[in-house]
Each structure stands twice: as C-alpha cells, then as structure tokens.
PDBQT receptor file of N, H, CA, C and O in Angstrom, charges set to zero:
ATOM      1  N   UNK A   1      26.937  -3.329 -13.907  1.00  0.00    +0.000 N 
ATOM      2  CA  UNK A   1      25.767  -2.552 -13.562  1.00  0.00    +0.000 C 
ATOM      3  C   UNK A   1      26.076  -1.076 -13.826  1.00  0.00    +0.000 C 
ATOM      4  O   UNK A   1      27.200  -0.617 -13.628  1.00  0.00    +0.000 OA
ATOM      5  N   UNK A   2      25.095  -0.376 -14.258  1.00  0.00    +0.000 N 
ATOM      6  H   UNK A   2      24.181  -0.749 -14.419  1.00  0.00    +0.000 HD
ATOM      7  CA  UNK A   2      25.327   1.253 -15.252  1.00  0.00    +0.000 C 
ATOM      8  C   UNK A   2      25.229   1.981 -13.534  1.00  0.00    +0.000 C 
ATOM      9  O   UNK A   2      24.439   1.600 -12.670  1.00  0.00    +0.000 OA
ATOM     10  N   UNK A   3      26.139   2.966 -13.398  1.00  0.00    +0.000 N 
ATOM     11  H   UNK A   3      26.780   3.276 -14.100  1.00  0.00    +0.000 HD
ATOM     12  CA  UNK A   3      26.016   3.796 -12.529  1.00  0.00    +0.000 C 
ATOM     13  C   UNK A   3      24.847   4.442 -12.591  1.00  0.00    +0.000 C 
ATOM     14  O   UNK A   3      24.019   4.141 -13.452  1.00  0.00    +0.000 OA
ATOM     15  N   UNK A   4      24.611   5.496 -11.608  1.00  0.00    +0.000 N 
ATOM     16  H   UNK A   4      25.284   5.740 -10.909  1.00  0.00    +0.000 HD
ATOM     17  CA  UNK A   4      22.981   6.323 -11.429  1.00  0.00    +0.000 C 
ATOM     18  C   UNK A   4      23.454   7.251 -12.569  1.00  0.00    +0.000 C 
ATOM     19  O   UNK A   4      22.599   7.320 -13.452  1.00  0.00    +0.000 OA
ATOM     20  N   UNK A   5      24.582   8.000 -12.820  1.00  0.00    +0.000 N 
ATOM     21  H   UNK A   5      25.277   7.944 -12.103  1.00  0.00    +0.000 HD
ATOM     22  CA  UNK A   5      24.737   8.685 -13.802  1.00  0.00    +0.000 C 
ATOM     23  C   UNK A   5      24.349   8.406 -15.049  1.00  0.00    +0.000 C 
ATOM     24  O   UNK A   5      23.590   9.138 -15.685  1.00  0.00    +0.000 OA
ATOM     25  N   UNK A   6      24.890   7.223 -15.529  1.00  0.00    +0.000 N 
ATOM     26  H   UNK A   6      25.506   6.629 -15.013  1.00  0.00    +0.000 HD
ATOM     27  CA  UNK A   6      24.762   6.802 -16.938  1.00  0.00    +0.000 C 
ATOM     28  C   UNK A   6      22.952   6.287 -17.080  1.00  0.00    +0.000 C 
ATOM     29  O   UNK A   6      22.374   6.609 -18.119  1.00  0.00    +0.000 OA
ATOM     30  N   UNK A   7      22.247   5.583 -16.105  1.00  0.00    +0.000 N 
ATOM     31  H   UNK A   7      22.716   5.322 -15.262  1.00  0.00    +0.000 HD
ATOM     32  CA  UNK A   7      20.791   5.723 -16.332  1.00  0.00    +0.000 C 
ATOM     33  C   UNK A   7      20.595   6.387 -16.253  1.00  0.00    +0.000 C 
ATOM     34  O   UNK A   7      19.640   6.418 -17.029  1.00  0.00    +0.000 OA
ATOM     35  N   UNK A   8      20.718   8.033 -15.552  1.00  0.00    +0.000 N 
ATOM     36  H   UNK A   8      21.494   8.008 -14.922  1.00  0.00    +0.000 HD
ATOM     37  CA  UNK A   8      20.300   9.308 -15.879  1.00  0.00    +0.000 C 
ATOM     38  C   UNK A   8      20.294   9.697 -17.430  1.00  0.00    +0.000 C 
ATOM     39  O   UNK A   8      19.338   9.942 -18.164  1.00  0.00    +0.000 OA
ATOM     40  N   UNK A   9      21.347   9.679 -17.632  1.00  0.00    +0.000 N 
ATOM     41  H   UNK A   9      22.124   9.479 -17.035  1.00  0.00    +0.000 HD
ATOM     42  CA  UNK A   9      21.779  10.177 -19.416  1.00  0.00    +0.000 C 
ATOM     43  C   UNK A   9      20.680   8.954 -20.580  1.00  0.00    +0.000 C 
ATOM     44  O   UNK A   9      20.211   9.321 -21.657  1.00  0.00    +0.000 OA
ATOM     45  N   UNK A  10      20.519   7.702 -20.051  1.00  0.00    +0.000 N 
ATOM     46  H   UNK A  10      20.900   7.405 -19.176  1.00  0.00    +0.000 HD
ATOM     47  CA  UNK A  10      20.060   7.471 -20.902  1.00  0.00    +0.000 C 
ATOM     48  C   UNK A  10      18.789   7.659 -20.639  1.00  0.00    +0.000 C 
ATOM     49  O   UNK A  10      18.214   7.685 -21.727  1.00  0.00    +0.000 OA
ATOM     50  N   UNK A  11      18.020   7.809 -19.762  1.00  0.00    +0.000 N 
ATOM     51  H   UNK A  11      18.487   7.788 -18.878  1.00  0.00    +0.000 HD
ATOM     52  CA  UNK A  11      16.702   8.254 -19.359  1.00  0.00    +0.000 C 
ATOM     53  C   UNK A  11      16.459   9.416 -20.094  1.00  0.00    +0.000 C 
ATOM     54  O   UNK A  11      15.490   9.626 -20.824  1.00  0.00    +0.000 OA
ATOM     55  N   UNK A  12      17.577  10.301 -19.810  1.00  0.00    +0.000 N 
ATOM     56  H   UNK A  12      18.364  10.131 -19.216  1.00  0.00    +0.000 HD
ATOM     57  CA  UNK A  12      17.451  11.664 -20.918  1.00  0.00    +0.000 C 
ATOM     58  C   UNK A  12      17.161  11.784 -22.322  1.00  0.00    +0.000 C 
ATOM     59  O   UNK A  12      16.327  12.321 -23.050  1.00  0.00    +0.000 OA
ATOM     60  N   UNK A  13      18.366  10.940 -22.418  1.00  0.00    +0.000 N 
ATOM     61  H   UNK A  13      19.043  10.503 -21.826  1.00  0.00    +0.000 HD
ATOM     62  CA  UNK A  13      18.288  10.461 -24.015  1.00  0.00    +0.000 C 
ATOM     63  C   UNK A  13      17.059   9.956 -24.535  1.00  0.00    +0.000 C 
ATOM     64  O   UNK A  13      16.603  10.435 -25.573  1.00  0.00    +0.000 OA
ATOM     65  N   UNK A  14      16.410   8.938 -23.858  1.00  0.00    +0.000 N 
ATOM     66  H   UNK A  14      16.780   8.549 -23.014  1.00  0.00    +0.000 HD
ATOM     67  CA  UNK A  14      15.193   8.571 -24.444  1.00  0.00    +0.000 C 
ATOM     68  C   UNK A  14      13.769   9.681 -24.254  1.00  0.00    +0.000 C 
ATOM     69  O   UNK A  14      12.758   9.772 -24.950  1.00  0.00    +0.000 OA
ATOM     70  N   UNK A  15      14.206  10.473 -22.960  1.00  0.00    +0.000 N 
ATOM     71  H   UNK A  15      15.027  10.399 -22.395  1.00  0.00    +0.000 HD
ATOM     72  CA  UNK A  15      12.989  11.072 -23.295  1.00  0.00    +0.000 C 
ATOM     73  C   UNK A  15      13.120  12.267 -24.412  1.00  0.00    +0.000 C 
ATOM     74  O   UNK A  15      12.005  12.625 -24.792  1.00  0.00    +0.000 OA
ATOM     75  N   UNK A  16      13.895  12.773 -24.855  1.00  0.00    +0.000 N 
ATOM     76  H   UNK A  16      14.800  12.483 -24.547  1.00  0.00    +0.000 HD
ATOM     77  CA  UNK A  16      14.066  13.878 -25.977  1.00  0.00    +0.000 C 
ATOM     78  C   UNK A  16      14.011  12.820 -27.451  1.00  0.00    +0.000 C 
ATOM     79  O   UNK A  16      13.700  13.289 -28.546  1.00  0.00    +0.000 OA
ATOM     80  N   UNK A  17      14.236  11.890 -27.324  1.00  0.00    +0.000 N 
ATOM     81  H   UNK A  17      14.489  11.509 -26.434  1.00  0.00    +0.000 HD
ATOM     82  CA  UNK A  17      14.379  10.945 -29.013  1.00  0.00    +0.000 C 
ATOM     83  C   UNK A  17      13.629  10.032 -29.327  1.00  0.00    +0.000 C 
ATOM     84  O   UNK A  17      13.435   9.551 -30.443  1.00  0.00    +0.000 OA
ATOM     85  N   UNK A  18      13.032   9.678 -28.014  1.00  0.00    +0.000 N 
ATOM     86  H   UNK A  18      13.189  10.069 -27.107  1.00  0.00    +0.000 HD
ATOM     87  CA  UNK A  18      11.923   8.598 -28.238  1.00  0.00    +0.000 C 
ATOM     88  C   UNK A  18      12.543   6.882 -28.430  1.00  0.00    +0.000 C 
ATOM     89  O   UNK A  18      11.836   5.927 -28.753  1.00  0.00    +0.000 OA
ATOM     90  N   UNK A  19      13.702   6.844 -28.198  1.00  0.00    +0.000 N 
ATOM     91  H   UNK A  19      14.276   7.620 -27.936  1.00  0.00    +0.000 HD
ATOM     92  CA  UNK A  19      14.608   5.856 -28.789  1.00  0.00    +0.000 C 
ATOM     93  C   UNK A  19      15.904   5.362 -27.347  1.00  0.00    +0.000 C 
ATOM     94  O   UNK A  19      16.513   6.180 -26.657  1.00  0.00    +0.000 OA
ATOM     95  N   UNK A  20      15.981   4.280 -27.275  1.00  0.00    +0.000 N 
ATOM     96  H   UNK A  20      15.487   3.616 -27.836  1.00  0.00    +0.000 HD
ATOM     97  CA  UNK A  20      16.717   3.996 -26.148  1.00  0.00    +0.000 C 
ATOM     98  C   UNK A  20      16.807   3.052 -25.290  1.00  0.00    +0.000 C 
ATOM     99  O   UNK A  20      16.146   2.038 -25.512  1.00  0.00    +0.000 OA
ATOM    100  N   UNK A  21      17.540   3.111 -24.230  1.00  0.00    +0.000 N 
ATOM    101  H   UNK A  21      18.077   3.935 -24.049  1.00  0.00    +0.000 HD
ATOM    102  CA  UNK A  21      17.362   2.071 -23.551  1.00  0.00    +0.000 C 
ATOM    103  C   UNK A  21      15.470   2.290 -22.461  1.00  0.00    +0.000 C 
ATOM    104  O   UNK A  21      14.591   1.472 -22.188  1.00  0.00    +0.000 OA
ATOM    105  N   UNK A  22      15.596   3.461 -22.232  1.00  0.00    +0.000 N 
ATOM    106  H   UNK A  22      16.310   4.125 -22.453  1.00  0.00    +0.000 HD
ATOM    107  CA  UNK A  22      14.499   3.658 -21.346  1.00  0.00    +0.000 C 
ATOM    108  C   UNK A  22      12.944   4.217 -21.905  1.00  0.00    +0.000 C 
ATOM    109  O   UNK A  22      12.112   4.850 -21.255  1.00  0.00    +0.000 OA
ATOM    110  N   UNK A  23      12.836   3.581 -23.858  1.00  0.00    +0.000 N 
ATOM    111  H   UNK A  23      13.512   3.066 -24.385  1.00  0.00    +0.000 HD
ATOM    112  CA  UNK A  23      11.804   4.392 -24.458  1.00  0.00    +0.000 C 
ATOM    113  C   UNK A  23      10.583   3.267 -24.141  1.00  0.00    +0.000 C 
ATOM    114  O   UNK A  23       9.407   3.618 -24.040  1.00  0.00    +0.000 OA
ATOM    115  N   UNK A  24      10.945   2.121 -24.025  1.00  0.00    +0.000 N 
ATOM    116  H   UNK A  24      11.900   1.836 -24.106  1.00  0.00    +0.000 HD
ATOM    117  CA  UNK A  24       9.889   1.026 -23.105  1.00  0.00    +0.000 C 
ATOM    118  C   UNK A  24       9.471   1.448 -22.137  1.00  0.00    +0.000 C 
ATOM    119  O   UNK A  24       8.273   1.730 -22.123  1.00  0.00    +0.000 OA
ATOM    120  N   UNK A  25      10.086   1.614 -21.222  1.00  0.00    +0.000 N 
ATOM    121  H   UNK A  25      11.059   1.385 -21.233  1.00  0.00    +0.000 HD
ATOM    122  CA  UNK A  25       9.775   2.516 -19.810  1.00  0.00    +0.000 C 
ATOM    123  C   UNK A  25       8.606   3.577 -20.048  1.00  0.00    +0.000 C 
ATOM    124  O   UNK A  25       7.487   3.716 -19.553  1.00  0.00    +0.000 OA
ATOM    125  N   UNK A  26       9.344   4.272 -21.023  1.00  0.00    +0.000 N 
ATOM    126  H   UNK A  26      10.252   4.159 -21.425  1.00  0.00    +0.000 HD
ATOM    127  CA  UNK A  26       8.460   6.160 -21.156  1.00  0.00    +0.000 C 
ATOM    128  C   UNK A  26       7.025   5.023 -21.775  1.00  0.00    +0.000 C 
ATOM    129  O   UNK A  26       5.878   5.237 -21.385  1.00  0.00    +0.000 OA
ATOM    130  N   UNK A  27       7.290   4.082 -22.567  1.00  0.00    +0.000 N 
ATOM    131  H   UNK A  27       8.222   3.908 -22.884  1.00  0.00    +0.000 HD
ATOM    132  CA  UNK A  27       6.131   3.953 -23.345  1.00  0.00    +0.000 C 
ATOM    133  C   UNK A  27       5.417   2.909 -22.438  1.00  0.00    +0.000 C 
ATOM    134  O   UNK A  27       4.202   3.062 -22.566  1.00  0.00    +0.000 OA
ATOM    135  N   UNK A  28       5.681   2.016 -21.665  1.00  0.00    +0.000 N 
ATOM    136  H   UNK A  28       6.667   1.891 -21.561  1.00  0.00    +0.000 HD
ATOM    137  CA  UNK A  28       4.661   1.555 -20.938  1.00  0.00    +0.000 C 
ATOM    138  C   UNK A  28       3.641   2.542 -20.028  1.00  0.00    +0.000 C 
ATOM    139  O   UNK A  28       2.430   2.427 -20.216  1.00  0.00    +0.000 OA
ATOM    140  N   UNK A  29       4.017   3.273 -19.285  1.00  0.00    +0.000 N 
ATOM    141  H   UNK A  29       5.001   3.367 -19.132  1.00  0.00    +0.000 HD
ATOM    142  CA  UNK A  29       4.308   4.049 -18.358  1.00  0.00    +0.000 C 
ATOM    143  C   UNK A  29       3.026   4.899 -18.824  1.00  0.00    +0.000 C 
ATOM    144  O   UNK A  29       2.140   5.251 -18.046  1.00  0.00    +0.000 OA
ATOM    145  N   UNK A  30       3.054   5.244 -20.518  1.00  0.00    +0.000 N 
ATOM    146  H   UNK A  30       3.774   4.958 -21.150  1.00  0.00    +0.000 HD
ATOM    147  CA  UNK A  30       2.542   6.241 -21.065  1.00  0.00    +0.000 C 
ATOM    148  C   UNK A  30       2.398   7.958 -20.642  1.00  0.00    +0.000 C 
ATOM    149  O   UNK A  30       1.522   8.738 -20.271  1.00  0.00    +0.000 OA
ATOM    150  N   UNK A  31       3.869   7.963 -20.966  1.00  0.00    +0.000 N 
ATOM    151  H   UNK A  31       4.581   7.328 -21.268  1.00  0.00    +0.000 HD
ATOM    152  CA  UNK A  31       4.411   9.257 -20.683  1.00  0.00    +0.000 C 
ATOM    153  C   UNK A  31       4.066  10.091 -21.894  1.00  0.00    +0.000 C 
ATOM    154  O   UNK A  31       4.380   9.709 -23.022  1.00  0.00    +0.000 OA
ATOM    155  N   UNK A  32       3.529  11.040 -21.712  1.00  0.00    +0.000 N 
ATOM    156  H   UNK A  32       3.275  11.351 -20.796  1.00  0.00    +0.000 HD
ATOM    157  CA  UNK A  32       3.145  12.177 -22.776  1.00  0.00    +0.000 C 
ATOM    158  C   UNK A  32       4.397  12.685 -23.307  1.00  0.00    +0.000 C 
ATOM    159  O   UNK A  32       5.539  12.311 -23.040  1.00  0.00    +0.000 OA
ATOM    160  N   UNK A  33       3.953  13.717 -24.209  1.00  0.00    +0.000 N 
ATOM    161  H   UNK A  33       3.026  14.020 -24.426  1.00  0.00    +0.000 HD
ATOM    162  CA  UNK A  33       5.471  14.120 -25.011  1.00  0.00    +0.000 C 
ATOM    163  C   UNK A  33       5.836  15.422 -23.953  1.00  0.00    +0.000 C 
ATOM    164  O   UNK A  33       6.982  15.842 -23.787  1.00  0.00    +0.000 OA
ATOM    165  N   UNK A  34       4.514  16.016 -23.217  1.00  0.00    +0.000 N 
ATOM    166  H   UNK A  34       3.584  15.675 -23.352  1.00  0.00    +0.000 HD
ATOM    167  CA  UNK A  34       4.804  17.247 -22.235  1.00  0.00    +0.000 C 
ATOM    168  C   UNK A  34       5.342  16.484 -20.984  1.00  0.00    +0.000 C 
ATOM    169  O   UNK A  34       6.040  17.085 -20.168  1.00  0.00    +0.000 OA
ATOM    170  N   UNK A  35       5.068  15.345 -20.844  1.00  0.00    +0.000 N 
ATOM    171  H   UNK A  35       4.500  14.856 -21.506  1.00  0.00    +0.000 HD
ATOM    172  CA  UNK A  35       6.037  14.629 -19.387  1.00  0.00    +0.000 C 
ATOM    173  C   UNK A  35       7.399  14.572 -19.795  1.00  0.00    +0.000 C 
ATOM    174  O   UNK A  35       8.317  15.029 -19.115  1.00  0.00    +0.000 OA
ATOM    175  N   UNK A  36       7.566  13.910 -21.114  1.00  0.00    +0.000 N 
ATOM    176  H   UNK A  36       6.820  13.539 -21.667  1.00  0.00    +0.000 HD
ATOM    177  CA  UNK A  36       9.019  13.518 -21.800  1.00  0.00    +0.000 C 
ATOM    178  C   UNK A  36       9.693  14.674 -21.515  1.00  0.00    +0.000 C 
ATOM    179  O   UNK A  36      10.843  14.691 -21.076  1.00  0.00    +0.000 OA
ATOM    180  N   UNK A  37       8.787  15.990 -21.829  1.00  0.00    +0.000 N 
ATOM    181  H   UNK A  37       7.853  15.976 -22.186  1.00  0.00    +0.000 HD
ATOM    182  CA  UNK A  37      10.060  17.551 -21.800  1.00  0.00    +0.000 C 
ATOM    183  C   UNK A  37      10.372  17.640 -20.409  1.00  0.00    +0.000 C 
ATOM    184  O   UNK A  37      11.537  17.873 -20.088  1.00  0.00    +0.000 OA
ATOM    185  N   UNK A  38       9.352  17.462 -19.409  1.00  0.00    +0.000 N 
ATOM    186  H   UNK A  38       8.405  17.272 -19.670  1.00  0.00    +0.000 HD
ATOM    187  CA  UNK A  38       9.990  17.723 -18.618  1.00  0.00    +0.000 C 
ATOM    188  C   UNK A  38      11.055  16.924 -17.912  1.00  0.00    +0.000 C 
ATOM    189  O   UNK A  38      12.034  17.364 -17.308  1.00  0.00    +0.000 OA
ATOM    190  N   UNK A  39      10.609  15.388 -18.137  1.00  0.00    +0.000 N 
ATOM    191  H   UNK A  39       9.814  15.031 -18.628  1.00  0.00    +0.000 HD
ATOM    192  CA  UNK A  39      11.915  14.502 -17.619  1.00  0.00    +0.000 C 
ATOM    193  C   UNK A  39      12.927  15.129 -18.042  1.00  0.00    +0.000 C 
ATOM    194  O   UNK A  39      13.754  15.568 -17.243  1.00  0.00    +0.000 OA
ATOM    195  N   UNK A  40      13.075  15.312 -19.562  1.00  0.00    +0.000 N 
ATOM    196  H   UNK A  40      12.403  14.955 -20.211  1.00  0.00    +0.000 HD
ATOM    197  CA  UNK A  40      14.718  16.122 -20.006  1.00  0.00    +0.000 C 
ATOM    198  C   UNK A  40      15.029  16.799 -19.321  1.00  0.00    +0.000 C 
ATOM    199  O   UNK A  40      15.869  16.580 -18.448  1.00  0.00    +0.000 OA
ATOM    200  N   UNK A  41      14.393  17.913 -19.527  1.00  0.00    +0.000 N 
ATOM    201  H   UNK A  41      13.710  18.091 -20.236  1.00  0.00    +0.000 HD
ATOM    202  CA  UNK A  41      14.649  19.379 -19.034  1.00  0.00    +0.000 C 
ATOM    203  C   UNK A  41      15.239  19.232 -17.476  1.00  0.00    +0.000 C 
ATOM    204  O   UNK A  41      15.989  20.127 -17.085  1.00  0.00    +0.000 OA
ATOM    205  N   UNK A  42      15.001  18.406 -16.806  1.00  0.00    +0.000 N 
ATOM    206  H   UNK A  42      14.392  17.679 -17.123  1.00  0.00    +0.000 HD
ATOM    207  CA  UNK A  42      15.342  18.070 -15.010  1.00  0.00    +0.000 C 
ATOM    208  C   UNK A  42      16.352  17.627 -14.793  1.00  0.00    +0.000 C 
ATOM    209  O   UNK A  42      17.046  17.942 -13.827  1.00  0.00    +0.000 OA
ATOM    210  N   UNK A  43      16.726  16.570 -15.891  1.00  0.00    +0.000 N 
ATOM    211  H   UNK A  43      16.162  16.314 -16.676  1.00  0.00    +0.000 HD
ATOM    212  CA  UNK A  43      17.831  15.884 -15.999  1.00  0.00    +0.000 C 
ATOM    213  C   UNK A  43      19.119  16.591 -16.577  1.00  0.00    +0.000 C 
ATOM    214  O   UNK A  43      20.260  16.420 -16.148  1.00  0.00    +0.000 OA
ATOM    215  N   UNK A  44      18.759  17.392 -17.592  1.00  0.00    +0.000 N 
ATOM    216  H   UNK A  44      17.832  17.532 -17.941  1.00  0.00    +0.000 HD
ATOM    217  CA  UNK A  44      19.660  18.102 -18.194  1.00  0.00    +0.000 C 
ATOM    218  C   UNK A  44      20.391  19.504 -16.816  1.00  0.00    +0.000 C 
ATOM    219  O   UNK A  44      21.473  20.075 -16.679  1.00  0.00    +0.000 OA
ATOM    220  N   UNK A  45      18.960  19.522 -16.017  1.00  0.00    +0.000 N 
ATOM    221  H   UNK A  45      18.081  19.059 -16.128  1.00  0.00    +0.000 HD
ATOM    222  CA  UNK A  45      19.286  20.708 -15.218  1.00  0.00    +0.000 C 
ATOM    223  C   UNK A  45      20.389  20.170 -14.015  1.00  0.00    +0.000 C 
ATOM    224  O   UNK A  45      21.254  20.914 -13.550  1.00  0.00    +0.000 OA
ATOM    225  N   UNK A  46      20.221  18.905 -13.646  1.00  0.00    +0.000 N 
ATOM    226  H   UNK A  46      19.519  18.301 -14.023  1.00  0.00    +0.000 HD
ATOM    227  CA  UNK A  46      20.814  18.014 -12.770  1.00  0.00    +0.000 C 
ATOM    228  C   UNK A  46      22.507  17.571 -13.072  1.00  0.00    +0.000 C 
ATOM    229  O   UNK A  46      23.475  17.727 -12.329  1.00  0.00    +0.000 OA
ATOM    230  N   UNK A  47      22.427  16.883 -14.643  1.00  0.00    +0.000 N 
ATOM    231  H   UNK A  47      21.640  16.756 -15.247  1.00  0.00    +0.000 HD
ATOM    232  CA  UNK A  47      23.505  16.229 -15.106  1.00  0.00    +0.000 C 
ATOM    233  C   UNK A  47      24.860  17.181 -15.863  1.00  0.00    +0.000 C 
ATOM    234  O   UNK A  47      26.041  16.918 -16.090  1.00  0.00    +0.000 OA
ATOM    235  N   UNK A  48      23.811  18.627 -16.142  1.00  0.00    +0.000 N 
ATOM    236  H   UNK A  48      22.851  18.840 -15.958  1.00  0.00    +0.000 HD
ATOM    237  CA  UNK A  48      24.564  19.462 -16.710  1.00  0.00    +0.000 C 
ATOM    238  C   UNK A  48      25.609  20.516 -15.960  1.00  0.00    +0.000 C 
ATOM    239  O   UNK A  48      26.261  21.430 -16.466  1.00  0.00    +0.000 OA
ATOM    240  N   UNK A  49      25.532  19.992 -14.337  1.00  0.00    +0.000 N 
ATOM    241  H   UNK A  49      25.003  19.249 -13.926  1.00  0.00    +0.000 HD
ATOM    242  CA  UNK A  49      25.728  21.117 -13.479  1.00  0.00    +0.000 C 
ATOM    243  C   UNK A  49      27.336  20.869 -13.052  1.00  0.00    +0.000 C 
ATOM    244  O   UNK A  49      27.901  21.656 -12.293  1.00  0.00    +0.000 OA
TER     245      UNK A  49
C-alpha cells in the first residue's frame, strides 16, 4: 500500500501532465485545468517543504 506521501506526488503528477495514476480520478471527477493548477500548486506547496 503507497504511503500518503507517494499518493500525494502522484496526485501531483497527474494534475500538471494529465497522465497517471490519478488522471481517472481528475477525469471522472471533471476537474478543470484551473482546479488541476491548483491541486499542484498545494501539493507542491505541502510536499516541497
């Protein structure tokens, strides 16, 4: 089982690339490309610290 970290990163990952484990998620969900920035941007602010 992926730690909370590593679904963080890939949550990230998919929302900046569109591609991933979590781009099903963004795309059921129907996450805009201005939701996608901000998921990054939160995560990056979180994971980068």
């Amino acid at each position: 089982m992926p730690s909370l970290f590593e679904i963080a990163q890939q949550l990230r990952q998919s929302a900046l690339t569109g591609v991933g484990n979590y781009q099903e998620f963004l795309k059921r969900w129907k996450y805009d490309s201005d939701q996608k920035q901000v998921i990054h941007e939160a995560l990056c602010d979180i994971l980068d610290q």
